[in-house]
PDB file of N, CA, C and O in Angstrom:
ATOM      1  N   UNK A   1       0.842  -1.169   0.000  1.00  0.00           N
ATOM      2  CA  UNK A   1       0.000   0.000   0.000  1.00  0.00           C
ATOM      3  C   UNK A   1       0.890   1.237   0.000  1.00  0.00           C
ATOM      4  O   UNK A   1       2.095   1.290   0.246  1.00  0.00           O
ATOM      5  N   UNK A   2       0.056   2.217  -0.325  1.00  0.00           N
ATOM      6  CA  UNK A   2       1.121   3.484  -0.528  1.00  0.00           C
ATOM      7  C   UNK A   2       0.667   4.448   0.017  1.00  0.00           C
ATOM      8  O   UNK A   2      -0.499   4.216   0.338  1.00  0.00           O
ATOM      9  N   UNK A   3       1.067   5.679   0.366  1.00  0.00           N
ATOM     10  CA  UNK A   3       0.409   6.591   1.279  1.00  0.00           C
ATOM     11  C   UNK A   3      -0.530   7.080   0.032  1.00  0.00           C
ATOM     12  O   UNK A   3      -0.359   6.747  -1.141  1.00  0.00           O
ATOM     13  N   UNK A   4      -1.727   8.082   0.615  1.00  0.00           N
ATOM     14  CA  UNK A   4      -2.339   9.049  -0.146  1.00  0.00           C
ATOM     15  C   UNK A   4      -2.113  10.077  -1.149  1.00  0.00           C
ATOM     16  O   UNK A   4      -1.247  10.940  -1.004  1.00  0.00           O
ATOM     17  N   UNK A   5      -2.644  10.023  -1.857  1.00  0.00           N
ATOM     18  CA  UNK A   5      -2.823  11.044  -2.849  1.00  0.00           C
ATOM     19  C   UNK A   5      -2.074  12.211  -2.680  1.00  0.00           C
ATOM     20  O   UNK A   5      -1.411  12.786  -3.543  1.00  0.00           O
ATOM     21  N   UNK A   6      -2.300  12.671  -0.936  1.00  0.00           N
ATOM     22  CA  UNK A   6      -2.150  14.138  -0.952  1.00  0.00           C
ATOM     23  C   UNK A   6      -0.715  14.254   0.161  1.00  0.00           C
ATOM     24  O   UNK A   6      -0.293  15.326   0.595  1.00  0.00           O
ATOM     25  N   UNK A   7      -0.028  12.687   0.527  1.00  0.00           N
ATOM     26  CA  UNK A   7       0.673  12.572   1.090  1.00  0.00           C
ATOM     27  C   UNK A   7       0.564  12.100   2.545  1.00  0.00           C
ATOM     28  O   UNK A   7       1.580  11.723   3.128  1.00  0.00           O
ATOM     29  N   UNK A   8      -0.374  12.105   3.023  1.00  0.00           N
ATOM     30  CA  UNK A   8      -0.922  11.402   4.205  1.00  0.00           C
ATOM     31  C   UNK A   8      -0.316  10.164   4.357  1.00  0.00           C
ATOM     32  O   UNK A   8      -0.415   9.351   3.437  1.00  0.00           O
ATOM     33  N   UNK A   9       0.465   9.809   5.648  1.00  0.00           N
ATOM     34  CA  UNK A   9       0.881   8.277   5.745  1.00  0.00           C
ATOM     35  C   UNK A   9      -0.209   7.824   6.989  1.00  0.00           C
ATOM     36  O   UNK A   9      -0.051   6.679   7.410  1.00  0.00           O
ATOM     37  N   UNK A  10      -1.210   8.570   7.555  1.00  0.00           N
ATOM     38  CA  UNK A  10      -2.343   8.026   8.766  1.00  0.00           C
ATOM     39  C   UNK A  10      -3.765   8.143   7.864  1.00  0.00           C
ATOM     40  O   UNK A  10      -4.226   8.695   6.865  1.00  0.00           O
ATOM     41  N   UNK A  11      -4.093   7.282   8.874  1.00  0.00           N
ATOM     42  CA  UNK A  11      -5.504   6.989   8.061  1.00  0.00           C
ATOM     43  C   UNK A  11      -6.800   6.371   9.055  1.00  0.00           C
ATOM     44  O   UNK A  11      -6.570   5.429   9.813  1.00  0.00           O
ATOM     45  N   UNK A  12      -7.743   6.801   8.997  1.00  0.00           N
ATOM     46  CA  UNK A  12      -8.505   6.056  10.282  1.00  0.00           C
ATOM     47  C   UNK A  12      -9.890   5.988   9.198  1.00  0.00           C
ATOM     48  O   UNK A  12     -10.057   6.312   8.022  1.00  0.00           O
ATOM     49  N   UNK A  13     -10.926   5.278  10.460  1.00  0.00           N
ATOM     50  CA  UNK A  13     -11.853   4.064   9.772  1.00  0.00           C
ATOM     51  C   UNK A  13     -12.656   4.525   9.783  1.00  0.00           C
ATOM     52  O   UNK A  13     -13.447   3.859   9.115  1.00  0.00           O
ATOM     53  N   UNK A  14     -13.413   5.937  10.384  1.00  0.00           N
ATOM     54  CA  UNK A  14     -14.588   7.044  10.066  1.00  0.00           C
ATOM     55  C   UNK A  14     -14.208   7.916  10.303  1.00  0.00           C
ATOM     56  O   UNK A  14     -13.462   7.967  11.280  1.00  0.00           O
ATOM     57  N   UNK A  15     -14.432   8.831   9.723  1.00  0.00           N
ATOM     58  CA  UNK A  15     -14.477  10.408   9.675  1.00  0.00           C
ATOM     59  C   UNK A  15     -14.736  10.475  11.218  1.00  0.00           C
ATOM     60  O   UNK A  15     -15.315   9.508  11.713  1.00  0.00           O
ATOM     61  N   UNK A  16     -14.351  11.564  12.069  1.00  0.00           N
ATOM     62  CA  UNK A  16     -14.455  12.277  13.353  1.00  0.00           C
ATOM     63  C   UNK A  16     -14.968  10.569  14.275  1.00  0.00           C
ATOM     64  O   UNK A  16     -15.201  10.681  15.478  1.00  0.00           O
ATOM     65  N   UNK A  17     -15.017  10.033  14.034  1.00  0.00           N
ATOM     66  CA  UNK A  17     -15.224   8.851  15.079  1.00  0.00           C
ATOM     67  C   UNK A  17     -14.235   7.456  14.677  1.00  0.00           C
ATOM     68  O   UNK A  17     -14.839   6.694  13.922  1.00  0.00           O
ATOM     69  N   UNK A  18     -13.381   7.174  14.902  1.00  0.00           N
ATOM     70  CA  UNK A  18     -12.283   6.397  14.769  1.00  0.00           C
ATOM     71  C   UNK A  18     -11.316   5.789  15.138  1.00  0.00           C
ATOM     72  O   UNK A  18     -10.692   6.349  16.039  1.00  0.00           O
ATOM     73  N   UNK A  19     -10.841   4.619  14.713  1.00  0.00           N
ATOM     74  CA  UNK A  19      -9.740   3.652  15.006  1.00  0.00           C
ATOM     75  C   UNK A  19      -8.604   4.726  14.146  1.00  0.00           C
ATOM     76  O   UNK A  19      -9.050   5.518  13.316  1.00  0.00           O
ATOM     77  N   UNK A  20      -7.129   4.651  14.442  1.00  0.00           N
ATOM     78  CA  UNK A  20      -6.237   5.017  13.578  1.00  0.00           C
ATOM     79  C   UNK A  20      -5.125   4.618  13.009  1.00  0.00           C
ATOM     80  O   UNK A  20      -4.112   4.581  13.706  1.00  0.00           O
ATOM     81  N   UNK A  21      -5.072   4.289  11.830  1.00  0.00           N
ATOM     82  CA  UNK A  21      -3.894   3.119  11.789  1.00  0.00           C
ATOM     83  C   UNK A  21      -3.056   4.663  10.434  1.00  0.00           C
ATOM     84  O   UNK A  21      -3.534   5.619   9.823  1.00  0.00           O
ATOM     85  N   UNK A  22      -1.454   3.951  10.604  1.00  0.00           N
ATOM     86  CA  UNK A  22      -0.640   4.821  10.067  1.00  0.00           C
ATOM     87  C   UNK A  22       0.334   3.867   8.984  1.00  0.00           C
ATOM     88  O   UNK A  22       0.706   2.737   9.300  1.00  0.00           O
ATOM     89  N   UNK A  23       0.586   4.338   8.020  1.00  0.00           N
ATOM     90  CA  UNK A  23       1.604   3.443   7.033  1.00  0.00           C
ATOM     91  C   UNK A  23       2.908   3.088   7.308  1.00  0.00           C
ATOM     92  O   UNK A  23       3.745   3.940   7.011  1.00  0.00           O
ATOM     93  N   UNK A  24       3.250   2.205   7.726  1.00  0.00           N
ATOM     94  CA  UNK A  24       4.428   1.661   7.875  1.00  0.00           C
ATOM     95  C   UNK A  24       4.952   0.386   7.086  1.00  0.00           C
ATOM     96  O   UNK A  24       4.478  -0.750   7.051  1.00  0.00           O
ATOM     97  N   UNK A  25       6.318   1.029   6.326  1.00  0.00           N
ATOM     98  CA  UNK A  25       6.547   0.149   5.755  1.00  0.00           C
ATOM     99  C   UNK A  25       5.696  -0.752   4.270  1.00  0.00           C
ATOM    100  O   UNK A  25       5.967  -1.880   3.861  1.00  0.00           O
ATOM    101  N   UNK A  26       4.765   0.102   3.790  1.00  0.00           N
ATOM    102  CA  UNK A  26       3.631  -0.365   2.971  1.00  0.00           C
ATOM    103  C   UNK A  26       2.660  -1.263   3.411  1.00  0.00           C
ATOM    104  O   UNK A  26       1.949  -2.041   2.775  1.00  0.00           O
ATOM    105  N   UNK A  27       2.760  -0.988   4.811  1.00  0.00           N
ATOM    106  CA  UNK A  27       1.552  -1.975   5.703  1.00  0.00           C
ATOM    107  C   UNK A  27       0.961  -1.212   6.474  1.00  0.00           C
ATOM    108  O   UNK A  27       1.509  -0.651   7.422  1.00  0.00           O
ATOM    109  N   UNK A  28      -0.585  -1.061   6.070  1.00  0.00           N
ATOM    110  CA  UNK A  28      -1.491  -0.420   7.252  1.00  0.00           C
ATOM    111  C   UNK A  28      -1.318  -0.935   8.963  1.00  0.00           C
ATOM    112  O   UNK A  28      -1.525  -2.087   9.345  1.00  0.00           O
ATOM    113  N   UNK A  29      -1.004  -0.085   9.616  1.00  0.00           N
ATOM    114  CA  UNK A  29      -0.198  -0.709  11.130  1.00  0.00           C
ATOM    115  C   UNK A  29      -1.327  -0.089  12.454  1.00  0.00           C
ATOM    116  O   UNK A  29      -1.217   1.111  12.705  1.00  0.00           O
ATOM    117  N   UNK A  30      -2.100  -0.690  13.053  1.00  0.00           N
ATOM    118  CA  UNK A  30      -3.448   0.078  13.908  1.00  0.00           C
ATOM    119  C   UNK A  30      -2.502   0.554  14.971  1.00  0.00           C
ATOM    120  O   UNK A  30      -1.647  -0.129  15.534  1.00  0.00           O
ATOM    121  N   UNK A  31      -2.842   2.122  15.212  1.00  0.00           N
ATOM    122  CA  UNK A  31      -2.148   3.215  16.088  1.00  0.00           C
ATOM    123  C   UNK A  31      -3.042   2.943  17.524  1.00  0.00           C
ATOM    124  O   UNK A  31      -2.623   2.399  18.546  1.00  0.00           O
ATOM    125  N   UNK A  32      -4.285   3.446  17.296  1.00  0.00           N
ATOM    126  CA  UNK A  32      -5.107   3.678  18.784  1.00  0.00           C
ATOM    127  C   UNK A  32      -6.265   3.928  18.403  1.00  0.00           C
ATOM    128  O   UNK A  32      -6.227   4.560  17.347  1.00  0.00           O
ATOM    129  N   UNK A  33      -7.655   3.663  18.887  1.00  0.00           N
ATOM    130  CA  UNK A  33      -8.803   3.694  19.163  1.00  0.00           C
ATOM    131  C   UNK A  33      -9.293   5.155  19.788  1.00  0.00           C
ATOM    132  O   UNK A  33      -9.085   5.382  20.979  1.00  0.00           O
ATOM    133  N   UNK A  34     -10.016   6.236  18.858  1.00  0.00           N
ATOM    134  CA  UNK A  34     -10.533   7.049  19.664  1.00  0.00           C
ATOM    135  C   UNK A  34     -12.030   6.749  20.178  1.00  0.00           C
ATOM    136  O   UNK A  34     -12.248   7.037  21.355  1.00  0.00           O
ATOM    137  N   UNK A  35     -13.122   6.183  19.398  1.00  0.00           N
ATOM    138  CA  UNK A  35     -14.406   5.796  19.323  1.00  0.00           C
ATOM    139  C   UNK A  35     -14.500   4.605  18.586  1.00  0.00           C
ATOM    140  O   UNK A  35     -13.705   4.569  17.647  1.00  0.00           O
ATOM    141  N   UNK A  36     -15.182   3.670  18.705  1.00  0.00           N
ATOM    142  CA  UNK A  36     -15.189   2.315  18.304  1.00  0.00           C
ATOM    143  C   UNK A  36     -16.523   1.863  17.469  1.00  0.00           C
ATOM    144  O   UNK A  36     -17.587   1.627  18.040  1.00  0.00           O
ATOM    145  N   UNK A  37     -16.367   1.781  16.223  1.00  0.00           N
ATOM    146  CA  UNK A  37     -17.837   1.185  15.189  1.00  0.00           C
ATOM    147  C   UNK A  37     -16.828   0.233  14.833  1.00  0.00           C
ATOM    148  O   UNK A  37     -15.627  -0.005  14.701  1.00  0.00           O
ATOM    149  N   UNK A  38     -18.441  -0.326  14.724  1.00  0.00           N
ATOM    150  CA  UNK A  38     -18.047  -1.973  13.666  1.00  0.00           C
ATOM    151  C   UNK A  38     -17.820  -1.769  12.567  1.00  0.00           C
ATOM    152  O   UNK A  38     -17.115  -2.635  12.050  1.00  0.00           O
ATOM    153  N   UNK A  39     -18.209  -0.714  11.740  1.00  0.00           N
ATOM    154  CA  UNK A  39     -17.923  -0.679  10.793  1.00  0.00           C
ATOM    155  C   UNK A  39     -16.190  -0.459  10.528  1.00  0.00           C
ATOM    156  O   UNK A  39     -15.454  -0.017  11.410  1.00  0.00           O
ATOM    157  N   UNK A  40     -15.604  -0.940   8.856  1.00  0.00           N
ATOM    158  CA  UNK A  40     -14.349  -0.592   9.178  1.00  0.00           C
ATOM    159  C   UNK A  40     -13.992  -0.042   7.723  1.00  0.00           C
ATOM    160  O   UNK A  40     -13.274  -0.570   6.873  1.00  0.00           O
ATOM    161  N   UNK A  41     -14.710   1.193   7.668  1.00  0.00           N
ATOM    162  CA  UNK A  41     -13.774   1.770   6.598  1.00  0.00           C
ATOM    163  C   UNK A  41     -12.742   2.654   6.711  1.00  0.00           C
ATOM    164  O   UNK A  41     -12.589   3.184   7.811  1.00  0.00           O
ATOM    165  N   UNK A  42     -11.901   2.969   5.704  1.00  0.00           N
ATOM    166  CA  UNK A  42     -10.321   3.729   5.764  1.00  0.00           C
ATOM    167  C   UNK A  42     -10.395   4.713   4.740  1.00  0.00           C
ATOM    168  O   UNK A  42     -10.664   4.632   3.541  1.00  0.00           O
ATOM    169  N   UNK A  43     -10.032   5.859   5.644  1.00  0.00           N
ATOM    170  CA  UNK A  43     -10.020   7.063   5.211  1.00  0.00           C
ATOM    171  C   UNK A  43      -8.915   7.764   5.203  1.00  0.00           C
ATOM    172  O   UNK A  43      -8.266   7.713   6.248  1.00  0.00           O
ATOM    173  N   UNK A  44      -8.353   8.623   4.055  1.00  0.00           N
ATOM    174  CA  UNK A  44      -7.219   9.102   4.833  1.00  0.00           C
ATOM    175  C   UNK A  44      -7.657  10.602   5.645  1.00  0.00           C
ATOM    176  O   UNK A  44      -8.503  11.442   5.337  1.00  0.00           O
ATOM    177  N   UNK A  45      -6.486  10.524   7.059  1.00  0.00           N
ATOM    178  CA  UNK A  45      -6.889  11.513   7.961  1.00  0.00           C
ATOM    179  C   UNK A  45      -6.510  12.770   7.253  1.00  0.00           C
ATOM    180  O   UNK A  45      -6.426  13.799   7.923  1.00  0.00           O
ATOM    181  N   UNK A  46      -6.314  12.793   6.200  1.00  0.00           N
ATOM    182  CA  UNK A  46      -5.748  14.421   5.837  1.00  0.00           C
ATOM    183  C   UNK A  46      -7.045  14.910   4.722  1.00  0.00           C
ATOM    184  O   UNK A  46      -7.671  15.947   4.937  1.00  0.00           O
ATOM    185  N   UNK A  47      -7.209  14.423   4.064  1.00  0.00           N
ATOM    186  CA  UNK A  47      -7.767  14.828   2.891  1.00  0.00           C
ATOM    187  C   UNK A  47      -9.398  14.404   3.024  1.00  0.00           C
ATOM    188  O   UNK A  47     -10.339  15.086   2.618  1.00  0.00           O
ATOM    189  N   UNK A  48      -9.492  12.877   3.817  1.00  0.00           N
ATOM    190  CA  UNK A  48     -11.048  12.482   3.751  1.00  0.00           C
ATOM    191  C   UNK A  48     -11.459  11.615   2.717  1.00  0.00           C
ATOM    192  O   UNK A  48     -12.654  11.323   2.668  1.00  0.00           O
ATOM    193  N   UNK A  49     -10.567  11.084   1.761  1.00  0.00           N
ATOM    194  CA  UNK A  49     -10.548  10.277   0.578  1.00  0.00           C
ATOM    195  C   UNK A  49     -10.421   8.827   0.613  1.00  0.00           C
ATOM    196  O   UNK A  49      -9.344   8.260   0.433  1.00  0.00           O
ATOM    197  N   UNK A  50     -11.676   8.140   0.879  1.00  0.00           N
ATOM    198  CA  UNK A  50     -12.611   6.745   1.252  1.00  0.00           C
ATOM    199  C   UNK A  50     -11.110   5.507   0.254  1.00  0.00           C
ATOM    200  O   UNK A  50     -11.060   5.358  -0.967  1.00  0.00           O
ATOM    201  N   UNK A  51     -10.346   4.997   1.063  1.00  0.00           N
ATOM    202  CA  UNK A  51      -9.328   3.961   0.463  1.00  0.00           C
ATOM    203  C   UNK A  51     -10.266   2.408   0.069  1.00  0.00           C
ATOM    204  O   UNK A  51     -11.382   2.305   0.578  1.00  0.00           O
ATOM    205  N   UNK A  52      -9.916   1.633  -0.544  1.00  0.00           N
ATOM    206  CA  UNK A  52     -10.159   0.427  -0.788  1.00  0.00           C
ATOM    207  C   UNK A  52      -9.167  -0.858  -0.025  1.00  0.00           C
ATOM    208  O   UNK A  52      -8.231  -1.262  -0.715  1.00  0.00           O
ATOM    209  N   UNK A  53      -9.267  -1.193   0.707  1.00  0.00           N
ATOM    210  CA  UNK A  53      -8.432  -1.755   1.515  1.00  0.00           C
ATOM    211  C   UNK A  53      -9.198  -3.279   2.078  1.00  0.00           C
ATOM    212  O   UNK A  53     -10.324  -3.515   2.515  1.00  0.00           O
ATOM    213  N   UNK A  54      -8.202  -3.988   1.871  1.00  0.00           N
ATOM    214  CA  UNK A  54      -9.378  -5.513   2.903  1.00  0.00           C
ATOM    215  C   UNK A  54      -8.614  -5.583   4.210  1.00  0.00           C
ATOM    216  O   UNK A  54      -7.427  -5.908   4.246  1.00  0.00           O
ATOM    217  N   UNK A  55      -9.375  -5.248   5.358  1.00  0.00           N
ATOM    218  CA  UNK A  55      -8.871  -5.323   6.641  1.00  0.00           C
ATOM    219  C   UNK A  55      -9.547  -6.540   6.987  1.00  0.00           C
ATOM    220  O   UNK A  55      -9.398  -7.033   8.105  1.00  0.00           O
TER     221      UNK A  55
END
């Protein structure tokens, strides 16, 4: 995986309510838990631009 578009290497799983995982190494790597859904999509934290990812 590669960072974002706009250069972003963090990325979390909803907008303002989120898990946060950061790029390391070309591997999505989970940082910390601010609010917790089941749902698990990936966003990047800079820009807001919905990734395709299989977690």
């Amino acid at each position: 995986m590669k960072s974002c578009e706009c250069g972003s290497t963090e990325f979390v799983s909803n907008l303002n309510s989120y898990d946060i995982f950061e790029l390391v190494d070309g591997k999505l790597e989970f940082q910390r838990s601010e609010f917790i859904d089941d749902k698990k999509e990936i966003f990047c934290r800079e820009c807001g631009k919905k990734l395709q990812v299989g977690l």
